[in-house]
mmCIF file of the N, C-alpha and C atoms, coordinates in Angstrom:
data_MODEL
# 
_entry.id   MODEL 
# 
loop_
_atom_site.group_PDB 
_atom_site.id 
_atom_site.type_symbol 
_atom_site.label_atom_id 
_atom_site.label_alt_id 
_atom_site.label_comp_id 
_atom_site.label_asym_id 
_atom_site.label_entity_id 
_atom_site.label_seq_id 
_atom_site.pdbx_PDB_ins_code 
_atom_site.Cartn_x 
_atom_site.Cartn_y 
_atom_site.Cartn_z 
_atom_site.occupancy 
_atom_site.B_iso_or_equiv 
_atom_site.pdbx_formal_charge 
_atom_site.auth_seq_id 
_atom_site.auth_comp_id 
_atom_site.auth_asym_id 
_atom_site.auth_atom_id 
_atom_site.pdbx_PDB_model_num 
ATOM 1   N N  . UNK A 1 1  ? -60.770 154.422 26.923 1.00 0.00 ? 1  UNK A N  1 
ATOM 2   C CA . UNK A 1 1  ? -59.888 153.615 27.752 1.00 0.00 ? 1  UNK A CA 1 
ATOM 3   C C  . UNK A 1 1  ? -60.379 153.642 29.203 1.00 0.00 ? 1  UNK A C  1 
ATOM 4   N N  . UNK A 1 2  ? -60.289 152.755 29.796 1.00 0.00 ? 2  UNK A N  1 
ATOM 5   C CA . UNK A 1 2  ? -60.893 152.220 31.148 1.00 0.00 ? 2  UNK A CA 1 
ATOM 6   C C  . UNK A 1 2  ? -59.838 153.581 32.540 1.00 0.00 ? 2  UNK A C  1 
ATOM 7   N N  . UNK A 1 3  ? -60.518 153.463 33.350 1.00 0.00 ? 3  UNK A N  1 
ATOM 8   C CA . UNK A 1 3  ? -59.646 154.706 34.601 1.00 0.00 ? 3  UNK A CA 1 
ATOM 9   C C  . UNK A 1 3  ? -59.116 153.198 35.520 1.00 0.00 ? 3  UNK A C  1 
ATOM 10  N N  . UNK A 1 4  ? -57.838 153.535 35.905 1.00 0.00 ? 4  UNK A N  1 
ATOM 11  C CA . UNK A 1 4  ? -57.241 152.347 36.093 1.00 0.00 ? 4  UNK A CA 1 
ATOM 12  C C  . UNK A 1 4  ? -56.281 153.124 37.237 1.00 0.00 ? 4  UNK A C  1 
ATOM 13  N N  . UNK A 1 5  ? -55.875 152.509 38.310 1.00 0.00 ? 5  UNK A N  1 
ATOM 14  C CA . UNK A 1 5  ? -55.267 152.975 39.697 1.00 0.00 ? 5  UNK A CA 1 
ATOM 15  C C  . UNK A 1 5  ? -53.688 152.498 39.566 1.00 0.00 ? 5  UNK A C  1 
ATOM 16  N N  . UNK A 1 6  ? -53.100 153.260 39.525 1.00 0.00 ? 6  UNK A N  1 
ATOM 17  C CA . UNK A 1 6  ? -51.248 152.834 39.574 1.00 0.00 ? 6  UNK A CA 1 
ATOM 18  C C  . UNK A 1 6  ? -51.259 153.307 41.221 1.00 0.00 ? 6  UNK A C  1 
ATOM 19  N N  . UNK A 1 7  ? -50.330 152.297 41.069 1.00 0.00 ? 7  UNK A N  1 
ATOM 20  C CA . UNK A 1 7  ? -49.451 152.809 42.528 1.00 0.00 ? 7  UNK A CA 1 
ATOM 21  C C  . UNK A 1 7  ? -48.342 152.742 42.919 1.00 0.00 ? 7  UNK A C  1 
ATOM 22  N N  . UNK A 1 8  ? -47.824 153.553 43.324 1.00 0.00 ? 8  UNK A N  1 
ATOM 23  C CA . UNK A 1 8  ? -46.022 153.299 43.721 1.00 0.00 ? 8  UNK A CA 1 
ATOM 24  C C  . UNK A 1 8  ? -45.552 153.662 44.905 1.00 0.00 ? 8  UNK A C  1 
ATOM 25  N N  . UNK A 1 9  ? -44.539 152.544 45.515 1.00 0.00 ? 9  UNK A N  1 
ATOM 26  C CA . UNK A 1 9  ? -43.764 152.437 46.708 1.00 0.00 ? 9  UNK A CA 1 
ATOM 27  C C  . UNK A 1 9  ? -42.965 154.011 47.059 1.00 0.00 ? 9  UNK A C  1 
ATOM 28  N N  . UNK A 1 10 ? -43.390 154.412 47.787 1.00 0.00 ? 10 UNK A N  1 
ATOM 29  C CA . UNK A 1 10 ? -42.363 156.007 48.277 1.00 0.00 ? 10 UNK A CA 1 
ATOM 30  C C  . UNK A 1 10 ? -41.382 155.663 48.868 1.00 0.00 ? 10 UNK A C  1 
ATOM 31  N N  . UNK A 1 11 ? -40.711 156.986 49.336 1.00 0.00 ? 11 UNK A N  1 
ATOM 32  C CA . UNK A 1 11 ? -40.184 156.922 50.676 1.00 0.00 ? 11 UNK A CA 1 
ATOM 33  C C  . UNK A 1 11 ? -40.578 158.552 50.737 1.00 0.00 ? 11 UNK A C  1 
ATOM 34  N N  . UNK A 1 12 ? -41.611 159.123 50.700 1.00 0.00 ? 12 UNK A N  1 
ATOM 35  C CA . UNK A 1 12 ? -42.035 160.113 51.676 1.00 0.00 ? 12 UNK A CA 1 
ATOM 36  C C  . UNK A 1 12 ? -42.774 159.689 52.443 1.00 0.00 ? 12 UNK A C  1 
ATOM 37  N N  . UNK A 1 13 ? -42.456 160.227 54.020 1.00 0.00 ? 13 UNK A N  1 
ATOM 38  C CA . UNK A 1 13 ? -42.827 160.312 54.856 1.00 0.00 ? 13 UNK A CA 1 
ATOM 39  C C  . UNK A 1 13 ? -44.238 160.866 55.808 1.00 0.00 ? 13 UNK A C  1 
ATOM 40  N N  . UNK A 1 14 ? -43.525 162.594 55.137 1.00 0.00 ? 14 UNK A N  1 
ATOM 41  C CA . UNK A 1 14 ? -44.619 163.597 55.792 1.00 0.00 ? 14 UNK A CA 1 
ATOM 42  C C  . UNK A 1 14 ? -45.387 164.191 54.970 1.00 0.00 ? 14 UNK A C  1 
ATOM 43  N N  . UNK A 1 15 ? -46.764 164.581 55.441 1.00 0.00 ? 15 UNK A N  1 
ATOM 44  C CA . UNK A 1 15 ? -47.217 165.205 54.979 1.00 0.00 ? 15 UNK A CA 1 
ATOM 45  C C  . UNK A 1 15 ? -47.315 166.756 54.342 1.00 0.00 ? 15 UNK A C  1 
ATOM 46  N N  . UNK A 1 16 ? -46.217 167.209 54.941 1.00 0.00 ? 16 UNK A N  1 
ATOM 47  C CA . UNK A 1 16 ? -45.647 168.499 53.933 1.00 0.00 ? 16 UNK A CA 1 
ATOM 48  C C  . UNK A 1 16 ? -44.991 168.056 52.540 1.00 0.00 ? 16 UNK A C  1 
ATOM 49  N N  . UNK A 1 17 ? -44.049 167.091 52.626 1.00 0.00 ? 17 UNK A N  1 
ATOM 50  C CA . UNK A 1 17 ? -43.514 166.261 51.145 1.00 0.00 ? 17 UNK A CA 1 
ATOM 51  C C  . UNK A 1 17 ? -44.842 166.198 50.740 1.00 0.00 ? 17 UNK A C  1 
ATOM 52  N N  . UNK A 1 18 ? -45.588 165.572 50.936 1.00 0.00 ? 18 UNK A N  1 
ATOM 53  C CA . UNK A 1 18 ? -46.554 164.812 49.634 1.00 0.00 ? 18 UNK A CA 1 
ATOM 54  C C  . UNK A 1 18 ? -47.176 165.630 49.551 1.00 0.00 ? 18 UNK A C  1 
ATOM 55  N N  . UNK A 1 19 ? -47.822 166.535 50.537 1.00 0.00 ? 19 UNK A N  1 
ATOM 56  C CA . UNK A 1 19 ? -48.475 167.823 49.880 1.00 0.00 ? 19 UNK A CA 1 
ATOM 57  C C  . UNK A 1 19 ? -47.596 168.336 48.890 1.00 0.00 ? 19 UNK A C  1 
ATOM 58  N N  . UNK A 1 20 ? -46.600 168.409 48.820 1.00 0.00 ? 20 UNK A N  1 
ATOM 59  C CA . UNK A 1 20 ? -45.121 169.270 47.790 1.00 0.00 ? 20 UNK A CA 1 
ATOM 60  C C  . UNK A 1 20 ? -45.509 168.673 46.613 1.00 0.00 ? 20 UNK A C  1 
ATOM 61  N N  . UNK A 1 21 ? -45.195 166.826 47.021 1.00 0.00 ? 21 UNK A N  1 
ATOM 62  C CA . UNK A 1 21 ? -45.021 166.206 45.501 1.00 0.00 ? 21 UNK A CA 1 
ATOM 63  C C  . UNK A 1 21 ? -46.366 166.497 44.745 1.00 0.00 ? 21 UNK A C  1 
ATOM 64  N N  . UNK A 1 22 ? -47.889 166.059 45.654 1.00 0.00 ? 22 UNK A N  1 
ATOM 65  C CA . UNK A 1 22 ? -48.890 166.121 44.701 1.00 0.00 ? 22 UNK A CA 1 
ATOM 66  C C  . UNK A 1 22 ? -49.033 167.633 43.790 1.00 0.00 ? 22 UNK A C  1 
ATOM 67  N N  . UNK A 1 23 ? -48.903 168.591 44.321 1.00 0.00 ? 23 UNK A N  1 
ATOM 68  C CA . UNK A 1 23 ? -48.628 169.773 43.765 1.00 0.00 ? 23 UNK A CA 1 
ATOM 69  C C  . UNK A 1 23 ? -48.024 169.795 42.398 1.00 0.00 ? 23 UNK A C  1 
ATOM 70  N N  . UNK A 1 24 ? -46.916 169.833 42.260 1.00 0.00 ? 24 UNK A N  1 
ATOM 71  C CA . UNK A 1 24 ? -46.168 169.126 41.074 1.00 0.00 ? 24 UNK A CA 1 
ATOM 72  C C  . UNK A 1 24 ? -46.420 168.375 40.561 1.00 0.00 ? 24 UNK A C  1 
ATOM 73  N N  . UNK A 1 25 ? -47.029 167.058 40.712 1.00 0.00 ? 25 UNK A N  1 
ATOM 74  C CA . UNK A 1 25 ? -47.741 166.171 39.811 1.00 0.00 ? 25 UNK A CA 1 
ATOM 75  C C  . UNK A 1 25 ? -48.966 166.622 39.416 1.00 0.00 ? 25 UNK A C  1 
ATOM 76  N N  . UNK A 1 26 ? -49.892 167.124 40.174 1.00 0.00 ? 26 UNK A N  1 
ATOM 77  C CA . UNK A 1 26 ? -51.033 167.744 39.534 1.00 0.00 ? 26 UNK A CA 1 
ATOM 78  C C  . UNK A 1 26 ? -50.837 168.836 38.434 1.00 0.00 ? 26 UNK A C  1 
ATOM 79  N N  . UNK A 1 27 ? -49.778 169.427 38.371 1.00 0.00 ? 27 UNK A N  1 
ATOM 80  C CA . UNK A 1 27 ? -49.298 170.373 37.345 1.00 0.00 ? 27 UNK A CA 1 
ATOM 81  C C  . UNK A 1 27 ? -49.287 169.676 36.650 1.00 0.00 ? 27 UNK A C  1 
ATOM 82  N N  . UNK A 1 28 ? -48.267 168.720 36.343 1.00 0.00 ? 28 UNK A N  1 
ATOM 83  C CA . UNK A 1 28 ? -47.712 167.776 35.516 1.00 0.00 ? 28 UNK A CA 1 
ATOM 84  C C  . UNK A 1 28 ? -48.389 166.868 34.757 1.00 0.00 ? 28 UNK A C  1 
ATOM 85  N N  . UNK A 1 29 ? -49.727 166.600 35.767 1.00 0.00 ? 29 UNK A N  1 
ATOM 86  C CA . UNK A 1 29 ? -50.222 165.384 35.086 1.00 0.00 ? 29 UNK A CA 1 
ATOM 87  C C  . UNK A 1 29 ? -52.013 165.560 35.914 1.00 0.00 ? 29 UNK A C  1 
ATOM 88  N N  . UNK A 1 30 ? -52.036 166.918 34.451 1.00 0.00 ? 30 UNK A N  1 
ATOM 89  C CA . UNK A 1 30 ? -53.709 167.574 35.080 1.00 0.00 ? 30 UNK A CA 1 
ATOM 90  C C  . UNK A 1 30 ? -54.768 166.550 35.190 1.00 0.00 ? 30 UNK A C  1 
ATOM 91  N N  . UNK A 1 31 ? -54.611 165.632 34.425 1.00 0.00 ? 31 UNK A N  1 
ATOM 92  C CA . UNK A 1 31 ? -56.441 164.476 34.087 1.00 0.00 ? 31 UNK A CA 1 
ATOM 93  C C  . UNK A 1 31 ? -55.989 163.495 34.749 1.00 0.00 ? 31 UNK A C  1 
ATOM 94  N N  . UNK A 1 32 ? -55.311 163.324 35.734 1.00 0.00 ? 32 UNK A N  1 
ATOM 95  C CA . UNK A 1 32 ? -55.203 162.484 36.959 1.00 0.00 ? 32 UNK A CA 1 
ATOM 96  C C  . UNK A 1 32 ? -56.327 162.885 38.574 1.00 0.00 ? 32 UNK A C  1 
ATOM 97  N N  . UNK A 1 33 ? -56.798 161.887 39.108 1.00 0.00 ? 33 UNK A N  1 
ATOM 98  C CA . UNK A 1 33 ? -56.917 161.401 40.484 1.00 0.00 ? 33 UNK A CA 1 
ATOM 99  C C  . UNK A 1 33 ? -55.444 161.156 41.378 1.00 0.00 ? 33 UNK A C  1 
ATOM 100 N N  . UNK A 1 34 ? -54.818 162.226 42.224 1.00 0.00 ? 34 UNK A N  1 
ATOM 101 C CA . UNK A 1 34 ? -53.938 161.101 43.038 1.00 0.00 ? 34 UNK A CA 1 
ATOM 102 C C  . UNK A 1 34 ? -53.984 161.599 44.332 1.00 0.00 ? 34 UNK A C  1 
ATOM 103 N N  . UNK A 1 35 ? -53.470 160.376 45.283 1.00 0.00 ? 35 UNK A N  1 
ATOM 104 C CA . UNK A 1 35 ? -53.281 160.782 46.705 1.00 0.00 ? 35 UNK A CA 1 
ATOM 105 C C  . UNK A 1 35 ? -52.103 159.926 47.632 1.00 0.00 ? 35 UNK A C  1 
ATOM 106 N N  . UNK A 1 36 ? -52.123 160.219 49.089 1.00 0.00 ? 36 UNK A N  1 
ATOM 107 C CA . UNK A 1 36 ? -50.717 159.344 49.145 1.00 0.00 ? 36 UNK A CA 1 
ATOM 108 C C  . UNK A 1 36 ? -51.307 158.581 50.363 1.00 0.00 ? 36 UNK A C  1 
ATOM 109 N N  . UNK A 1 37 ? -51.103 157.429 50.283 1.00 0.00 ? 37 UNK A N  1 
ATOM 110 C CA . UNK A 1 37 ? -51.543 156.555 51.999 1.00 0.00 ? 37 UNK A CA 1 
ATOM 111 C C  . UNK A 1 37 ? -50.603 156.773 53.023 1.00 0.00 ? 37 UNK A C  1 
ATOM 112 N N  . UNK A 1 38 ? -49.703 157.948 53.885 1.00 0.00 ? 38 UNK A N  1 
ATOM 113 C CA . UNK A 1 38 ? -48.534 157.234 54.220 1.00 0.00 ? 38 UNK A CA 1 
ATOM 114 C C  . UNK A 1 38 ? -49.067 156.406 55.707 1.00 0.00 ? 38 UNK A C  1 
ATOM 115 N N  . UNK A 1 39 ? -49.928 156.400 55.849 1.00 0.00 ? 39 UNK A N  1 
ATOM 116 C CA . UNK A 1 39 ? -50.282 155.271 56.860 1.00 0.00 ? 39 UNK A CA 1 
ATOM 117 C C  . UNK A 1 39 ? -49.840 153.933 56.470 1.00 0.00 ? 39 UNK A C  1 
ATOM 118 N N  . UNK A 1 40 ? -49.834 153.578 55.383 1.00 0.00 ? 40 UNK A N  1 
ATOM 119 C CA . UNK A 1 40 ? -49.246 152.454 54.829 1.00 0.00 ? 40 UNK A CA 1 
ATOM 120 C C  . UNK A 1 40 ? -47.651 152.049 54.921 1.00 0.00 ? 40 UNK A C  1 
ATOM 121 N N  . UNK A 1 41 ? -46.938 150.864 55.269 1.00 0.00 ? 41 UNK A N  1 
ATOM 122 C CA . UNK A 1 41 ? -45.342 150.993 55.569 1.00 0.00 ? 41 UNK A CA 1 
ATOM 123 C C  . UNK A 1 41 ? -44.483 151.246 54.510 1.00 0.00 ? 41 UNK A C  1 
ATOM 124 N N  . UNK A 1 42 ? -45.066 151.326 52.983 1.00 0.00 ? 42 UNK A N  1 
ATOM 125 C CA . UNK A 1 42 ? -44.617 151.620 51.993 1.00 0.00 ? 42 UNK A CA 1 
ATOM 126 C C  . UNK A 1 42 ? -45.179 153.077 51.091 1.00 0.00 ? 42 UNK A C  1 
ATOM 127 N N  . UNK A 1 43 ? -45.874 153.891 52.176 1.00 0.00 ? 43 UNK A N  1 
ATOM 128 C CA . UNK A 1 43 ? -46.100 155.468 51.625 1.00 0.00 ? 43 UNK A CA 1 
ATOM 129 C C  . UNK A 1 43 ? -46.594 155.491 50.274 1.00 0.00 ? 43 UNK A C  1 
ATOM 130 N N  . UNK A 1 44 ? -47.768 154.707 49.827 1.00 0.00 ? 44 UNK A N  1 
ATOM 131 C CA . UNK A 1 44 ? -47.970 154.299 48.973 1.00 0.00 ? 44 UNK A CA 1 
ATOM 132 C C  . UNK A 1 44 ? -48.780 156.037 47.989 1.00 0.00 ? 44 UNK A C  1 
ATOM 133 N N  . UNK A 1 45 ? -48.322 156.122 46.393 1.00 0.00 ? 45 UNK A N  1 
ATOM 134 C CA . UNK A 1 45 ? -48.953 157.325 46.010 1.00 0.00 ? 45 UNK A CA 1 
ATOM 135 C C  . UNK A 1 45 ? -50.039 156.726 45.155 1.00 0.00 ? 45 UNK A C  1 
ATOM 136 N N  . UNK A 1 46 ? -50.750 156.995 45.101 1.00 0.00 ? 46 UNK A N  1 
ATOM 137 C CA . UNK A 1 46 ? -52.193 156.394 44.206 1.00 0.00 ? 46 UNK A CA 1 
ATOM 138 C C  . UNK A 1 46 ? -52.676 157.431 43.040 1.00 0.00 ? 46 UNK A C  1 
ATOM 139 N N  . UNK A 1 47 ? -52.617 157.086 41.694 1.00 0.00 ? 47 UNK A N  1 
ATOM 140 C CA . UNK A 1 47 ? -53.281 157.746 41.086 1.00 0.00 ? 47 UNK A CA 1 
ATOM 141 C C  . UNK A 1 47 ? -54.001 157.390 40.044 1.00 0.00 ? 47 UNK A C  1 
ATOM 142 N N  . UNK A 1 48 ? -55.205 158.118 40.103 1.00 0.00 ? 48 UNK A N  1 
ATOM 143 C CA . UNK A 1 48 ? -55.982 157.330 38.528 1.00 0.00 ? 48 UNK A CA 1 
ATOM 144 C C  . UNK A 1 48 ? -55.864 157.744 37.838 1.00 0.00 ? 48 UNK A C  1 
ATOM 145 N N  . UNK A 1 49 ? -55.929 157.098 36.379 1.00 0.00 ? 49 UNK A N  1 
ATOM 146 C CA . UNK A 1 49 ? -55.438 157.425 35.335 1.00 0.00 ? 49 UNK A CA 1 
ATOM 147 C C  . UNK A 1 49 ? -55.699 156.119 34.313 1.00 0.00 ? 49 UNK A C  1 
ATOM 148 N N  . UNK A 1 50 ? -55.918 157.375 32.645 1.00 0.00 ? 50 UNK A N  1 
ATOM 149 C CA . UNK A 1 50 ? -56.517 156.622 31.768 1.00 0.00 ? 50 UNK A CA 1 
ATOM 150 C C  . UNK A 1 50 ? -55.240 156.403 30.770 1.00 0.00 ? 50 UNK A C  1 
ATOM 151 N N  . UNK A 1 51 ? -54.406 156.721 31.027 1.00 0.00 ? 51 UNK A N  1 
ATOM 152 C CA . UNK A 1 51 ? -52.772 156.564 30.254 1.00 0.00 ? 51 UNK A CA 1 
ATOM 153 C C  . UNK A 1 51 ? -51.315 156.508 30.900 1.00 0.00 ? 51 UNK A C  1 
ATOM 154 N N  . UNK A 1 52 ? -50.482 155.857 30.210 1.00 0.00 ? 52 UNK A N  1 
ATOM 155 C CA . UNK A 1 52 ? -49.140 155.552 31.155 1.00 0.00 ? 52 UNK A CA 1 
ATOM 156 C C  . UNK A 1 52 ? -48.218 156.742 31.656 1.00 0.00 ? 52 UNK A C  1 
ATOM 157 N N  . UNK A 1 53 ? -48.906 156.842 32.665 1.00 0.00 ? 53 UNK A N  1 
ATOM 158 C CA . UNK A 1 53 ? -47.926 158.193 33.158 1.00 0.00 ? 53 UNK A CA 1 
ATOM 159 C C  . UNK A 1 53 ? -46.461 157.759 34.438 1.00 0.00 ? 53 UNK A C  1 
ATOM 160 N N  . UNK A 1 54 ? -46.107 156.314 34.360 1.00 0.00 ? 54 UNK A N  1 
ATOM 161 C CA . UNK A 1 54 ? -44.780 156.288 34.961 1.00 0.00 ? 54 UNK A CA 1 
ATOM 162 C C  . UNK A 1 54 ? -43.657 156.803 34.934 1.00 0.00 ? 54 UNK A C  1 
ATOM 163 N N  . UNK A 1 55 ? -43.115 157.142 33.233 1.00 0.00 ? 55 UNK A N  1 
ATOM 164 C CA . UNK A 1 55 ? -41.969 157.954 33.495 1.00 0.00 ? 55 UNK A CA 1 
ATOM 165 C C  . UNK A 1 55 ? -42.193 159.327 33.833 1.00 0.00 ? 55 UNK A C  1 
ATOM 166 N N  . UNK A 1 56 ? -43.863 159.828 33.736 1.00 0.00 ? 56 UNK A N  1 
ATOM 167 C CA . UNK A 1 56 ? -43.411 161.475 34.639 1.00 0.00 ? 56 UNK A CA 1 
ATOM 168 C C  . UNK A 1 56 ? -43.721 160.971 35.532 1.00 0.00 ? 56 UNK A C  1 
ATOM 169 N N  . UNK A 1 57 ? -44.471 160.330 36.411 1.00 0.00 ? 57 UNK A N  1 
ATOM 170 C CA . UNK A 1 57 ? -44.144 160.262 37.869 1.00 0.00 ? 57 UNK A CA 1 
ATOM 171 C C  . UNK A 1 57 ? -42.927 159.679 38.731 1.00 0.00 ? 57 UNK A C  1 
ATOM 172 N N  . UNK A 1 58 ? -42.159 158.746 37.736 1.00 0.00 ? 58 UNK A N  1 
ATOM 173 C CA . UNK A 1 58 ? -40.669 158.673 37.885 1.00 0.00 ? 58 UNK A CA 1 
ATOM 174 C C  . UNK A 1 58 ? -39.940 160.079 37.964 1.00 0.00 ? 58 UNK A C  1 
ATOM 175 N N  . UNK A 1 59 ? -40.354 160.970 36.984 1.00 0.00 ? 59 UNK A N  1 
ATOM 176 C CA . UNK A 1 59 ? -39.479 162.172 36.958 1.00 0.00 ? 59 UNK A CA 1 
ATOM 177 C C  . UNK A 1 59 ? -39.362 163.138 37.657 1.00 0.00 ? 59 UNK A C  1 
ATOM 178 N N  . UNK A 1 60 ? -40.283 163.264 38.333 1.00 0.00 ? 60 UNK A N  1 
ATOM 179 C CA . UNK A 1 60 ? -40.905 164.124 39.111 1.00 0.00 ? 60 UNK A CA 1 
ATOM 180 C C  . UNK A 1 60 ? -40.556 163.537 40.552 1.00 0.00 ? 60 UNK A C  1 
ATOM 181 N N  . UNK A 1 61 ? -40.656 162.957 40.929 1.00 0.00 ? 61 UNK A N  1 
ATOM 182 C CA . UNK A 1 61 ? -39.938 161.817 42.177 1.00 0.00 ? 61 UNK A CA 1 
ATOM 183 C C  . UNK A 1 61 ? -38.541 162.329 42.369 1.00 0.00 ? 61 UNK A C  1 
ATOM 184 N N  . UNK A 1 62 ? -37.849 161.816 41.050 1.00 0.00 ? 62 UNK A N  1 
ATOM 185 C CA . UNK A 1 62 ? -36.471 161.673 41.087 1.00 0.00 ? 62 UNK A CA 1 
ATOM 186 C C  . UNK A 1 62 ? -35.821 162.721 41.255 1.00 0.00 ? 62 UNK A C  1 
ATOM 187 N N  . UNK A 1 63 ? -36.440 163.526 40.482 1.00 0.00 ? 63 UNK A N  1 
ATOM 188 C CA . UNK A 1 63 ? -36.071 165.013 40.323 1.00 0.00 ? 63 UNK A CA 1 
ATOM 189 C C  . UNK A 1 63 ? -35.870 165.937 42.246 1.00 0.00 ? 63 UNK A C  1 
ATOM 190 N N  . UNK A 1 64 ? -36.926 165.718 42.729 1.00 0.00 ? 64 UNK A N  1 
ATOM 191 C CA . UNK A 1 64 ? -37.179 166.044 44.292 1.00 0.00 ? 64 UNK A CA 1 
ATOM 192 C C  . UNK A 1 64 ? -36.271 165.305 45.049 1.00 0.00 ? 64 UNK A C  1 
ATOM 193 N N  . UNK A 1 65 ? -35.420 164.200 44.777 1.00 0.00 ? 65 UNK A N  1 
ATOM 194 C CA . UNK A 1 65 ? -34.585 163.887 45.994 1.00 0.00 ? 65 UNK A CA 1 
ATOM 195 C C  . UNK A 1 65 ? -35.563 162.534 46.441 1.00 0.00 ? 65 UNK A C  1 
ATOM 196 N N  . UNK A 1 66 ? -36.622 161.936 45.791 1.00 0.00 ? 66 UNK A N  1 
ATOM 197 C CA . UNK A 1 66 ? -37.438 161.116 46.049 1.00 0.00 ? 66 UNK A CA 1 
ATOM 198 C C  . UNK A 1 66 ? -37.324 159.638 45.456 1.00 0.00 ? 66 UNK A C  1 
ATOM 199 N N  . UNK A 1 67 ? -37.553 158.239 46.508 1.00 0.00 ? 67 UNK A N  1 
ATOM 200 C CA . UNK A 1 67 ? -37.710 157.129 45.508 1.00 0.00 ? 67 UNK A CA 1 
ATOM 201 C C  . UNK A 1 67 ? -39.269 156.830 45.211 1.00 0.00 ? 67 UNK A C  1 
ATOM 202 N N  . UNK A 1 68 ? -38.994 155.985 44.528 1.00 0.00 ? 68 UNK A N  1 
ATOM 203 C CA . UNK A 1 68 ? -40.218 155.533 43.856 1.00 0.00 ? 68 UNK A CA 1 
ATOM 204 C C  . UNK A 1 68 ? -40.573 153.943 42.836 1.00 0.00 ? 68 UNK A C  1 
ATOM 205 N N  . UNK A 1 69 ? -41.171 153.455 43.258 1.00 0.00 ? 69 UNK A N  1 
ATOM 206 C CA . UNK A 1 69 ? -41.118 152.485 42.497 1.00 0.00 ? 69 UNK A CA 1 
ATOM 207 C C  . UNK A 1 69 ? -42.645 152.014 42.449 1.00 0.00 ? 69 UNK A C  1 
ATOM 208 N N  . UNK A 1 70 ? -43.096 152.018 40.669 1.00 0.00 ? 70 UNK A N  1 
ATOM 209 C CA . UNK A 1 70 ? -44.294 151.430 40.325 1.00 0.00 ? 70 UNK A CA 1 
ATOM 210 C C  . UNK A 1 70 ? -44.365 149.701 40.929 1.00 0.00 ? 70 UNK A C  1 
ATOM 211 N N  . UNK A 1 71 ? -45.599 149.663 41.270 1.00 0.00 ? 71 UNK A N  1 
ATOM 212 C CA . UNK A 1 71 ? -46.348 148.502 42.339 1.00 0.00 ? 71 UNK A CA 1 
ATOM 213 C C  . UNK A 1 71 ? -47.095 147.727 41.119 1.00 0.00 ? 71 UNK A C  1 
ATOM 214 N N  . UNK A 1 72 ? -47.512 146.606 40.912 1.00 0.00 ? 72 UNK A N  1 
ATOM 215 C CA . UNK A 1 72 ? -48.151 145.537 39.930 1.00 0.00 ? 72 UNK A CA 1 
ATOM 216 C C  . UNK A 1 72 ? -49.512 145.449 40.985 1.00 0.00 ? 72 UNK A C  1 
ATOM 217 N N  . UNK A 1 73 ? -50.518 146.271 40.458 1.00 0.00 ? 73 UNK A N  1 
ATOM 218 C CA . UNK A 1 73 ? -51.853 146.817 41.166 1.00 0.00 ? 73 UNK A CA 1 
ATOM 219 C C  . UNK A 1 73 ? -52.454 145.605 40.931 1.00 0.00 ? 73 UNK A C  1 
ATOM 220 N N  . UNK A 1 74 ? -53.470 145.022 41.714 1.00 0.00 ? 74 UNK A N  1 
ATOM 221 C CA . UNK A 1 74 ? -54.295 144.041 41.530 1.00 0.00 ? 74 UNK A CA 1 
ATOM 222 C C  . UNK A 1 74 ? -55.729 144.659 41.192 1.00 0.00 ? 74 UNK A C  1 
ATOM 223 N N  . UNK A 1 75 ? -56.269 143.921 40.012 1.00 0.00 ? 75 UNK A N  1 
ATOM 224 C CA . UNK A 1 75 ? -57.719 143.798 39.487 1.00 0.00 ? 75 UNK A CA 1 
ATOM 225 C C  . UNK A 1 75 ? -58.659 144.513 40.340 1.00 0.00 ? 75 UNK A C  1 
ATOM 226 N N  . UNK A 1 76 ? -58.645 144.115 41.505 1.00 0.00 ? 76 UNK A N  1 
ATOM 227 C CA . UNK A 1 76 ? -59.828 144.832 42.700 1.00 0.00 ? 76 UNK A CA 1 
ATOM 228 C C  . UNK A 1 76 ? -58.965 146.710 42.645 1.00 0.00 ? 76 UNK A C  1 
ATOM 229 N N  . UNK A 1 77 ? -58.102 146.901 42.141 1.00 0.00 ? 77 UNK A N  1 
ATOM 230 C CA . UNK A 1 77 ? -57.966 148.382 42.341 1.00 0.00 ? 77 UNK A CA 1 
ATOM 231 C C  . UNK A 1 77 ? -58.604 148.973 40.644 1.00 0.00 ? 77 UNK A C  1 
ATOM 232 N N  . UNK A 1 78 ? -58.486 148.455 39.901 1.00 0.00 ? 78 UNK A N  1 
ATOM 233 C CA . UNK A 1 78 ? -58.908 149.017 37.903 1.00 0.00 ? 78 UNK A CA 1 
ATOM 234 C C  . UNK A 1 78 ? -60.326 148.956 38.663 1.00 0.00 ? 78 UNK A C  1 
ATOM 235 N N  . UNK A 1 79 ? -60.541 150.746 38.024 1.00 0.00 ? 79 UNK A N  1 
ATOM 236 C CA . UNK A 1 79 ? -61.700 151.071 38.013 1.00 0.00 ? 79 UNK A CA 1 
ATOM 237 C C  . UNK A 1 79 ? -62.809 150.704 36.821 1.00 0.00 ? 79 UNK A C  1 
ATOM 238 N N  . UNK A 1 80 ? -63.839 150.628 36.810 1.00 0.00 ? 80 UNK A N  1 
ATOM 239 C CA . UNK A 1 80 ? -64.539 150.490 35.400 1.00 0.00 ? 80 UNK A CA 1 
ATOM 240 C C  . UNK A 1 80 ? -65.466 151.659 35.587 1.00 0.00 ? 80 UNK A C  1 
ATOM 241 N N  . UNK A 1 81 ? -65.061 152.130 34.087 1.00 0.00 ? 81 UNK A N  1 
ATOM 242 C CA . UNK A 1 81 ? -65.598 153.424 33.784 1.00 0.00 ? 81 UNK A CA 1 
ATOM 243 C C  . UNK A 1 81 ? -65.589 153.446 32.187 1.00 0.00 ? 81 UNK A C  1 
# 
């Protein structure tokens, strides 16, 4: 299966949160790539990945006091591999 880039709308802010969240998601979801833009106005979290991992990164969000909402990634982000 192809490595393919999800991304979802935050609302973390700082960089102590997303250091927090990636922590926990990297537990969660070991054969992932992820990182967070919050330079972006929507704190965007990026991760690659070769399978549907939305509802744990929904869970894991939600769980922390966090929103989140999966983004409809455009073609120029799917990696080929």
């Amino acid at each position: 299966m192809k490595m393919r880039i999800e991304a979802y709308k935050t609302d973390i802010k700082t960089k102590e949160d997303a250091g927090f969240i990636l922590l926990i998601l990297q537990f969660v979801i070991s054969d992932c790539k992820m990182n967070f833009d919050l330079e972006d106005q929507d704190h965007i979290l990026k991760i690659e990945t070769r399978r549907d991992i939305k509802e744990l990164v929904y869970g894991v969000l939600s769980k922390q006091g966090f929103y989140c909402q999966k983004l409809n990634t455009s073609k120029a982000w799917t990696k080929k591999n």
